[in-house]
N, C-alpha and C positions, 0 to 999 in steps of 0.2 A: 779945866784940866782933868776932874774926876768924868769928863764925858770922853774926852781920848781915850782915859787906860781903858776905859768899859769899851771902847771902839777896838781899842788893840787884843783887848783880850778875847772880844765874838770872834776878829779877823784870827788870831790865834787857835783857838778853839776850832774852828771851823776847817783849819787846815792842817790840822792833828787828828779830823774826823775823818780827812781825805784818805788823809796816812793811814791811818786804821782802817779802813775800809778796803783800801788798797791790799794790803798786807792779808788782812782776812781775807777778803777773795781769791788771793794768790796761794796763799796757803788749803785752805777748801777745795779749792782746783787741785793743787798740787798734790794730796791727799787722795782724792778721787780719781784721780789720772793711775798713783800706783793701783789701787784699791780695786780696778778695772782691769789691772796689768797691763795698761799703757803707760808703760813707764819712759818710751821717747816722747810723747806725747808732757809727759811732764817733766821732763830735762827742755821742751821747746818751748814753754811759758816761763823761764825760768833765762835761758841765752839766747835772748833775745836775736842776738847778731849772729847767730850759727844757724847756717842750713839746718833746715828743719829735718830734710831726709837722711843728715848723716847721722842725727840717734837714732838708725834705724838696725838695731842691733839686737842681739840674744845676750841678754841680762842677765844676771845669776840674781836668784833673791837676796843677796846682801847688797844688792845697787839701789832694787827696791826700796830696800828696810830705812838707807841711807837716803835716799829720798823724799821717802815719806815721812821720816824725820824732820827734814829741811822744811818742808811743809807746815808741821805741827809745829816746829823756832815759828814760821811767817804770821802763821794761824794767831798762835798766843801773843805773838808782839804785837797784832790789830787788835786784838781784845784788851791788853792793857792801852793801846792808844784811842782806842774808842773810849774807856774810861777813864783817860788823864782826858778825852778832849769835852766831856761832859763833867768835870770837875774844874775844867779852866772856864767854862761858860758859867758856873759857878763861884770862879773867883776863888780856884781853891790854890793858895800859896806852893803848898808841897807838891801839889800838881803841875806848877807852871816848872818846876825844877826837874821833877820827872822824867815828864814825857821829855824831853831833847836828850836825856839821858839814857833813858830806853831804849830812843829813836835812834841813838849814834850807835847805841850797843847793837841795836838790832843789825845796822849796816854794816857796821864793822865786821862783825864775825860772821853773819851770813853771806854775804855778799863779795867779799876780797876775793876775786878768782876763786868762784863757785864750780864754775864749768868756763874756758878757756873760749871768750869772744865774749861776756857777759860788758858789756857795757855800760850799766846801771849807778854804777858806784858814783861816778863824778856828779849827777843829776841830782841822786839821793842824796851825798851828802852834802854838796849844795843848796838844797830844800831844807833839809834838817838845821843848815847854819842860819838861810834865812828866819826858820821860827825860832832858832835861839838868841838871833840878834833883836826880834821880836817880844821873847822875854825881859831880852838885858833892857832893851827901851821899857818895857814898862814899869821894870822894879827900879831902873833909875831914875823915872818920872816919881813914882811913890814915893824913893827915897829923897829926892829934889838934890839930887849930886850935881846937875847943873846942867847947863848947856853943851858945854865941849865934850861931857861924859857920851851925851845923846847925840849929837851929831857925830861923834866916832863910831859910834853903832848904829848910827842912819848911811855913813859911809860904808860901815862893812856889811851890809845889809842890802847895800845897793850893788855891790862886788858879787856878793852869793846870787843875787836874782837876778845878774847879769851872765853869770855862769851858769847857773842852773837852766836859763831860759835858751844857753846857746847851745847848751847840750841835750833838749830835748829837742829843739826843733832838725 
């Protein structure tokens, strides 16, 4: 049993590295794009599903500012997930509560109709439920709450990654 949590928790960890990586990169870009004053350029990494040539506009510097902002939310949210996801490969308790916490937060308020055609949201927060039904399986393995607790959570877990997988592809 203590070699599953330790398997749940690499698999865990490792997909909160993603997350954080992702997030940081997007942010760094995002960041750089204003920084350059290609600012449609960074509204296009951002809405995904919007023609790219129709941010092709004259921008006042508070679209910028607001942008570049959004960025530096994406930037800091992969820097805390890069460290909940080297704290959960460490087994750290407060971290495995964390990060899904952060993770929703970060979705939530960045992401709800950001820029009109953004698409991200249903994927996102279907990744974020799978690593939190990921959690709930391992603290209720720990806590030995039983079998019907974990296959509830193997069921919702299978729901999120069936959603999430339909909405990326």
């Amino acid at each position: 049993m203590i070699v599953f949590i330790k398997s749940l928790l690499r698999v865990s960890s490792v997909l909160w590295f993603i997350w954080g990586a992702v997030y940081t990169l997007a942010g760094v870009l995002t960041i750089n794009f204003v920084n350059r004053g290609n600012i449609a350029q960074g509204f296009g990494g951002i809405a995904d599903a919007v023609e790219p040539s129709s941010f092709e506009l004259a921008y006042p510097d508070a679209v910028g500012a607001i942008l570049s902002q959004h960025g530096f939310n994406l930037l800091w949210f992969g820097v805390i997930m890069l460290i909940c996801s080297i704290l959960i490969w460490r087994k750290s308790g407060n971290a495995i509560f964390l990060a899904p916490i952060v993770g929703g937060l970060a979705d939530l308020g960045g992401h709800v109709n950001f820029v009109s055609g953004t698409v991200m949201l249903t994927p996102r927060a279907s990744a974020g439920l799978v690593l939190t039904m990921v959690g709930a399986i391992i603290l209720h393995v720990q806590r030995n709450y039983g079998a019907q607790s974990i296959i509830i959570n193997v069921v919702l877990l299978a729901v999120a990654a069936f959603v999430a997988y339909g909405r990326f592809i």
